[in-house]
N, C-alpha and C positions, 0 to 999 in steps of 0.2 A: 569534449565530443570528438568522434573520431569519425571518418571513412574509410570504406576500404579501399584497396588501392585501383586506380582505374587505368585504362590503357591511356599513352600521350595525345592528347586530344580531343578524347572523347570527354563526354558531357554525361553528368548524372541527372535522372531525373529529382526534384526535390523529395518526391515519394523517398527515392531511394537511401538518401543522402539523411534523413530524418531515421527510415525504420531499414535498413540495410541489411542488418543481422538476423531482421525478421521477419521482412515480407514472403521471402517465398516459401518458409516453413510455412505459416500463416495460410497462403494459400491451397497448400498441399493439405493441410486441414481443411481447409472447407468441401474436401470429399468426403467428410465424414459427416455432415450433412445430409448426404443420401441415406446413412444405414439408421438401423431399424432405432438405437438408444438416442437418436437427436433428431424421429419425426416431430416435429410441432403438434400439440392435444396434449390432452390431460385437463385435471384442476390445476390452479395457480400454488395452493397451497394440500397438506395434510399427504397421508400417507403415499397415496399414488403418487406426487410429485416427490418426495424424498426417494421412492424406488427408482424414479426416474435420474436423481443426482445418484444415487449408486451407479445406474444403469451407466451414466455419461461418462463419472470417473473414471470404473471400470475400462469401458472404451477408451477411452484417450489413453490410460498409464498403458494397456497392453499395444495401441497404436503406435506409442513412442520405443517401447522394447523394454519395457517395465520403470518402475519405481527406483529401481537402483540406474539405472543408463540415466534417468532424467536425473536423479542426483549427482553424477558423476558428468552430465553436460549442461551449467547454469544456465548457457545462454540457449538450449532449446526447450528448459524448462521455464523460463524466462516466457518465451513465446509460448507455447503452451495454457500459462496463466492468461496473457494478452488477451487471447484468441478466444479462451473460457468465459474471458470475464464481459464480454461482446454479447457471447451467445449463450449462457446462461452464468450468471453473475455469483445463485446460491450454489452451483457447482464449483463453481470456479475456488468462491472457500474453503470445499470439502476437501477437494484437490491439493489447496495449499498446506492444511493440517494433514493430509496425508503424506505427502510427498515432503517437502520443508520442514515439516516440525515433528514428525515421526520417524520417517525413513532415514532424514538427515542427522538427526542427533543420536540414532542408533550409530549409524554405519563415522562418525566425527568421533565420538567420546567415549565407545561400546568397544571391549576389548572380548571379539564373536569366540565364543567356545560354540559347541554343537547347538546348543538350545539358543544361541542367539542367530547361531547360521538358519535355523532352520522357523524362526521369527521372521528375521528377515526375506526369505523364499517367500514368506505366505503373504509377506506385508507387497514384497515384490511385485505380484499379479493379482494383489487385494482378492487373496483368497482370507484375507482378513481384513478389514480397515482400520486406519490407524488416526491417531486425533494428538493432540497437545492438551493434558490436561492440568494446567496451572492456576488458572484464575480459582479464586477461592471465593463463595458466594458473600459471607458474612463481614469483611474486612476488607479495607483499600490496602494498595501495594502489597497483595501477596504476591507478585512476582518476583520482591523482592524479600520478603520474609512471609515466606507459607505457614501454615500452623501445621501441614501434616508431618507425620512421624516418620520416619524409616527407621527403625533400630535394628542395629545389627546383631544378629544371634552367634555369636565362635562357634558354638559345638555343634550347626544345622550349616555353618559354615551360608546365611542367608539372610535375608532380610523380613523384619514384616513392619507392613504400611498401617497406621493407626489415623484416624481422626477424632483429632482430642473434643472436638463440641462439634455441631450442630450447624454453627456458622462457620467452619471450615470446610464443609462440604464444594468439592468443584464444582464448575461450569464448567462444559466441553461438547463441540461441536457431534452429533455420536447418530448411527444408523441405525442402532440399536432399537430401535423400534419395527425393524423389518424381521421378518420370521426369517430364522437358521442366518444369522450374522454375525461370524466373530468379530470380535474387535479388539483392538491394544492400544495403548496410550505411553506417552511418556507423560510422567506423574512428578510432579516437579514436589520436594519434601524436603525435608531438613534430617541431615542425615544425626543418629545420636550411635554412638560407638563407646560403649563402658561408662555409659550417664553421662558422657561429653557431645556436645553441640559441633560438627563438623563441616558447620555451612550446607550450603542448597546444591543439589544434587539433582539429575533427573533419573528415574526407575523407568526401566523396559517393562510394563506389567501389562498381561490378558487379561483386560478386565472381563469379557467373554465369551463364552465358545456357544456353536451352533443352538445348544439346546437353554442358555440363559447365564447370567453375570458367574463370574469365577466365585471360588470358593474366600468369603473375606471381603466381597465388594458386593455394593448395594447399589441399586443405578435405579431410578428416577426419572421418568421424562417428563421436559418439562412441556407448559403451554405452546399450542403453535406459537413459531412466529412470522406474522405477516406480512414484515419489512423485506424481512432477505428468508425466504424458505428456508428450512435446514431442520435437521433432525437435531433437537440441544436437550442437554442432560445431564444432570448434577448425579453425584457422585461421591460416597462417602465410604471410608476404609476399616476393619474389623480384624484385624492382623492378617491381614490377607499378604499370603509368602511370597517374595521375591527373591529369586536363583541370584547368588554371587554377581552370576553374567549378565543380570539384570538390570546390574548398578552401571548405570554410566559413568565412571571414573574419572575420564577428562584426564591421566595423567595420575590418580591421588591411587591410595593401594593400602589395605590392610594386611601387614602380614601374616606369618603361621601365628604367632604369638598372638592376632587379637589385637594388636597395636597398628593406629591411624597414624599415614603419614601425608601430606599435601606440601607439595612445592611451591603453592601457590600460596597470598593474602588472600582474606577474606572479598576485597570487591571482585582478585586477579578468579578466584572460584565462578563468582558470579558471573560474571562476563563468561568465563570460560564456557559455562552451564549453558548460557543464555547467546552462544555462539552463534546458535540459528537462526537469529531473529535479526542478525546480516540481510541474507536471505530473505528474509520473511519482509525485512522493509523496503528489500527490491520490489521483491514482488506488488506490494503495498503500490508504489509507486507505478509500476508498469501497467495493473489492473487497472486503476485507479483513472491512470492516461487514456487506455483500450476505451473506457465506456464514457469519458467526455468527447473523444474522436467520435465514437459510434454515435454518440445524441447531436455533434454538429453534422454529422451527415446527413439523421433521422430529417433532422429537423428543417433544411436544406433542401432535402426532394422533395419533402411533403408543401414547402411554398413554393416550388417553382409549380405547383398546379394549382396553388391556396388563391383562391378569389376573395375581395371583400364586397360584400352587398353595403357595406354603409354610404349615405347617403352623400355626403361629399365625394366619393369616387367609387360609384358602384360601378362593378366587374374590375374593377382596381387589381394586383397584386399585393399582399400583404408585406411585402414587402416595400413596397412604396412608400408606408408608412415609417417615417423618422424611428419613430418611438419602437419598432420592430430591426429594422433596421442597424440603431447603435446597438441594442441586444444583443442581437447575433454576431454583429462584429467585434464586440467586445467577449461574447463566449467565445469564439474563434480564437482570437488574439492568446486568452487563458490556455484555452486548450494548446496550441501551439506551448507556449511558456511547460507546461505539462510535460509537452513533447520532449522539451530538451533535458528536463529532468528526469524523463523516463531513462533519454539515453546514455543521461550521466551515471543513474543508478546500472543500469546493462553494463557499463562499461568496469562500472568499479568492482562490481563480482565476478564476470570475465576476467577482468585485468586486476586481481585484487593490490589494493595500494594500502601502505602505510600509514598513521595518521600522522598528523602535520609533527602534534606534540602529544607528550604523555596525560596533558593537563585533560583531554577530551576525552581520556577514560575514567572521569569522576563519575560515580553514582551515590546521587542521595537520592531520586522519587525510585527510580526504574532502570532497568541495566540499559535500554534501548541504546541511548545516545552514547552512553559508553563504551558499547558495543562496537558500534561505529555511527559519529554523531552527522558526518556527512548526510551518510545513505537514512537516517533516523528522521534529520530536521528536513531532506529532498519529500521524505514519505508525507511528512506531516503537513507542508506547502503544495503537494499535491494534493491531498485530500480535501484542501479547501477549494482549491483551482478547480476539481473537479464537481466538486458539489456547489461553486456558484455558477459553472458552467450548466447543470444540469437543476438546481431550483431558478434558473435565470433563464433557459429555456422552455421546461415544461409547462408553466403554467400558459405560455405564449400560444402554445399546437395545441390548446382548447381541451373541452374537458376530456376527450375520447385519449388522451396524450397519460390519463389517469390509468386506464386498462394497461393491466399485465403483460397483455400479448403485445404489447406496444413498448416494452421493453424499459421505459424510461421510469415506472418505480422501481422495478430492481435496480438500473443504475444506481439510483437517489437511494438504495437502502444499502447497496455495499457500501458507499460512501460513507454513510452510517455506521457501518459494519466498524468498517477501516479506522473510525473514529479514536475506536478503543482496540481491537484487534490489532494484530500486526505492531504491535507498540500505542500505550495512550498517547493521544496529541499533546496532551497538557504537559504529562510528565517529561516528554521529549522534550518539550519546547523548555519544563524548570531547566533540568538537567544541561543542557547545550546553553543555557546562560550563563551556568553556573561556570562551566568551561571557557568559556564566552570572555567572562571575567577576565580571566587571566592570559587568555593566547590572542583574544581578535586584534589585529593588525589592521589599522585603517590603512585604504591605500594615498598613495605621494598625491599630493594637490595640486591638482594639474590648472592649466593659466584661469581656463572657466572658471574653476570650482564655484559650486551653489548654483549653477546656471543649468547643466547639463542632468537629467535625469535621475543617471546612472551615477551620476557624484551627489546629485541630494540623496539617493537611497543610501550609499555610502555616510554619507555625513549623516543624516538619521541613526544608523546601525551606529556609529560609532559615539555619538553625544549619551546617546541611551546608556550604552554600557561605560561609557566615562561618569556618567553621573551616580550611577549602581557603584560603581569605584570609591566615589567620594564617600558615598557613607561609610564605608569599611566595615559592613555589618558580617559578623563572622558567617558561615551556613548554618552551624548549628545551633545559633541563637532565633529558636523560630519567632518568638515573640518580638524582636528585633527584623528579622527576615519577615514576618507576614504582610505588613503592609507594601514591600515591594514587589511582591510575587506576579503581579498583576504588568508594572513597568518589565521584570525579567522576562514575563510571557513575550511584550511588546520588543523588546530588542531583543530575543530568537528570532522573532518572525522579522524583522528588520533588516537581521544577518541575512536569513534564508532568501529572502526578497534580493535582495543587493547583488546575491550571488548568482540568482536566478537572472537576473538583466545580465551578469559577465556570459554567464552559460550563453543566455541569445544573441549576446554580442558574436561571439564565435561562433555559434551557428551559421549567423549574418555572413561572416567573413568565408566561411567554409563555403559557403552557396556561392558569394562572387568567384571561389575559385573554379567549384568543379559543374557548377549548373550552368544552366542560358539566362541570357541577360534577362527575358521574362519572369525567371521564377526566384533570379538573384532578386529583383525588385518587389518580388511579391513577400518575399520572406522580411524585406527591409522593411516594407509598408508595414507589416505586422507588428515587426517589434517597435517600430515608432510608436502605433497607436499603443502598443501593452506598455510603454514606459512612462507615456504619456499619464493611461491612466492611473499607473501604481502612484504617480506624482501628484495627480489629485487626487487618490484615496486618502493621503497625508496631508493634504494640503491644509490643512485644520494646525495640525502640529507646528508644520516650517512658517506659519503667519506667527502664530504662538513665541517660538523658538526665533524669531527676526529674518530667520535663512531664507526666505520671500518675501518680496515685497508686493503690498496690495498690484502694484501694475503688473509684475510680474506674474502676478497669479491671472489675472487678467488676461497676460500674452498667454498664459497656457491653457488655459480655458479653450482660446479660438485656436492654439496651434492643434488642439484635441478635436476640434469640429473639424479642421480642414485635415487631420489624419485619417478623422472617419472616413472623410469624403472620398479620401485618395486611396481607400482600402477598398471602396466599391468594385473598380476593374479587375481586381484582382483576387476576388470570390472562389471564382473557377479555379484556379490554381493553386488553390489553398485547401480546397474542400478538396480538391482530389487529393493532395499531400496526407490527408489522413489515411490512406491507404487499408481503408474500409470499404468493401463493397457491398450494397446494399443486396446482393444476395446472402450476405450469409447475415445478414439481422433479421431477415424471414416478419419483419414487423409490419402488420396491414397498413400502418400508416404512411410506411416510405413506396408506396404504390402506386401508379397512378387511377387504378380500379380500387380506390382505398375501402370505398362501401361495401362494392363486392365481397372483394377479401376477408370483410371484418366481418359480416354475416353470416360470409359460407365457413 
């Protein structure tokens, strides 16, 4: 984690010192708020709310200075998502397959002649929208082995896109339901050049123009969907033509003669191909963060006016109650933990870094983690963090917490979303053990060791994958590798866990330097109680494994009641850290006129 640099003396606020890089973009968007494509109304779902996720995108890509500025400045397209994913969550998707998975792998692996310059322009100021379309409905892992076709024609000097069945038809995010809408995709296929197989590629293709689907594609919409709103649309191909310039390349090149050449191996391809989804698992992660920050604030205003009528302490605050109480404090704590990995991911696409070793570019499920397994396994530990921050909240703010206009089931359905999008959880988590194997480095054992938190998450992370060692089961022996799959899932998330306590340890350390003693303290209080509980989410294991003893578990039981306790005073200062204001969630609930609100 980083800050910026502050004059000698002066003191950060912890808002700051957390989202730094993005608060005041962040805020300078909430004047957008006022115009006409982010009034509040509409239906929750079906056609009118999809015009209105056109409406938003639109606005925000031409607010920023288009599609190409945002691609060319991570970190205020970074904030951008943030901001999106707050205040409308199915936008905030469309956004990312526009910008992230469209724009970016044009403008990364697209060698522009006229017809791609002028792709580009239109994707620019989404006088087209553009989408990612890889997933393939009928088979698992098409992102890493698609069925569809690209063969190359020499004497049209072009491509055409085939889909060989029926279950090869995509899945892709698409607006295409709105009258006079073009639209483009990157169409992720397996390129074939003289009957030879040339690895995965991605095509620049118009799946649309104003008046219905190109010549060669068939598009399909499918059923709403009521989780996260979006315009979704399968999609299947008929030799439908692609321009030379169409081919994403990445570096490979057919010459005059008709003859394929790649610099690259067949994974070095894939990664290459699947280069945007760096990106796409920042982003994964920073949404992800935006709308657990946004449900502990929700959730926050709406009890400091929440009375209980029950009978033991009626006109009570609901918060008074223990059993409310740990809840909150423990979504806090997550969310926080969230925070720091939102900032690790901001920092490693700002500051891109190397990976440690070659070994973390293995792919056997999914390119994801091979891609970069960092920013893959940060995404996929956030998407939990935030989804028990938000099924651990919502059912608490009572049934009205249900309604749309209250924000918190789209939270709960990006999370969802995020599940599989932006990289699967699963296949990140195989992948990143599989690398896991070979490179994790436990750290020096220090005099405690087994005592301190942050050393038993460590010693978890590293028994798992030493045990995984001892079989020596090859990867490609599945029927040997299947009954482990389940312990590799368990040491990813062991690793990611482990790493995530170092991350808040520096955070910690960061805050004694440049904050005041109040909010140093409030940030300590946090990560006590979040290490505390990671410690007893395991606690089951380290009895199991001897690394605990019953008293032990014991002592930490009450060290966890009395962190609760001492996270009370420092509420205030934490909920502001989320650096959310309850003006721009525009949610009846966080109101104090909540009735009102919600009826007018």
């Amino acid at each position: 984690m980083t800050t910026d640099p502050t004059p000698e003396g002066q003191q950060l606020p912890l808002s700051q010192l957390l989202h730094s890089a993005s608060r005041t973009t962040a805020a300078d968007l909430d004047k957008l708020l006022d115009t006409e494509p982010f009034h509040v109304g509409g239906p929750a779902t079906g056609p009118e709310r999809h015009a209105r996720n056109d409406d938003r995108i639109r606005a925000l890509v031409r607010y920023a200075g288009g599609a190409l500025a945002l691609h060319h400045n991570p970190g205020k397209m970074l904030t951008l998502y943030e901001w999106m994913a707050q205040v409308d969550p199915a936008a905030c998707l469309g956004l990312a397959a526009h910008v992230a998975m469209c724009v970016g792998p044009i403008c990364e692996l697209g060698t522009p002649d006229d017809d791609l310059r002028e792709l580009l322009a239109e994707l620019d100021q989404v006088h087209r929208y553009g989408s990612i379309v890889i997933t393939e409905i009928g088979a698992g892992n098409s992102h890493i082995n698609p069925q569809t076709i690209a063969r190359y024609d020499h004497s049209t000097r072009s491509f055409t896109l085939t889909t060989p069945r029926a279950e090869a038809a995509k899945f892709f995010i698409s607006l295409l339901g709105l009258p006079q809408r073009a639209h483009a995709g990157c169409v992720a296929a397996r390129l074939e050049v003289n009957g030879r197989d040339c690895g995965v590629f991605l095509f620049a293709v118009r799946l649309a123009e104003d008046l219905g689907p190109s010549k060669g594609v068939t598009i399909h919409q499918l059923p709403e969907c009521v989780v996260l709103p979006q315009d979704y649309a399968s999609c299947h191909f008929d030799k439908a033509t692609v321009p030379y310039s169409g081919w994403l390349a990445g570096g490979a090149t057919i010459n005059d003669d008709g003859v394929f050449h790649d610099p690259l191996s067949t994974d070095e391809r894939l990664r290459t191909t699947m280069e945007g989804t760096r990106r796409m698992s920042s982003l994964g992660t920073v949404a992800l963060t935006a709308t657990a920050r946004a449900t502990i604030v929700l959730a926050h205003t709406y009890w400091q006016g929440r009375i209980t009528n029950a009978r033991l302490a009626p006109g009570g605050p609901v918060l008074g109650y223990s059993t409310q109480r740990r809840a909150f404090h423990a979504a806090l704590v997550d969310t926080l933990a969230a925070t720091v990995l939102s900032r690790r991911a901001r920092d490693l696409v700002i500051r891109p870094q190397p990976e440690i070793t070659d070994h973390s570019r293995t792919v056997t499920w999914a390119p994801w983690s091979g891609v970069h397994r960092e920013l893959a396994l940060n995404k996929a530990w956030a998407c939990d963090l935030a989804n028990r921050v938000i099924t651990g909240l919502r059912p608490r703010l009572g049934a009205q917490a249900m309604l749309s206009v209250n924000l918190l089931p789209e939270y709960e359905g990006l999370t969802q979303a995020l599940e599989s999008a932006t990289g699967d959880k699963l296949f990140i988590l195989l992948d990143a053990a599989n690398a896991l194997l070979t490179d994790h480095t436990p750290p020096p054992r220090p005099n405690n060791s087994g005592r301190h938190p942050c050393d038993l998450a460590a010693l978890r992370a590293t028994v798992l994958l030493h045990d995984l060692r001892a079989t020596g089961t090859a990867e490609s022996d599945l029927d040997a590798l299947n009954p482990l799959l389940p312990t590799m899932v368990d040491a990813a998330y062991a690793h990611v866990r482990w790493h995530t306590q170092l991350l808040f340890d520096r955070a910690v350390l960061e805050a004694d330097e440049h904050c005041d003693d109040a909010s140093a303290a409030a940030l300590r209080a946090a990560r006590r109680l979040y290490e505390l509980k990671e410690t007893l989410d395991d606690l089951g294991w380290h009895l199991e494994h001897g690394t605990l003893t019953q008293e032990r578990a014991a002592a930490l039981r009450t060290d966890y009641a009395h962190a609760d306790e001492a996270l009370t005073d420092h509420i205030p200062t934490l909920v502001a850290a989320m650096a959310t204001p309850v003006a721009r969630l525009r949610a009846p609930i966080a109101h104090p006129d909540y009735s009102q609100r919600l009826v007018g």
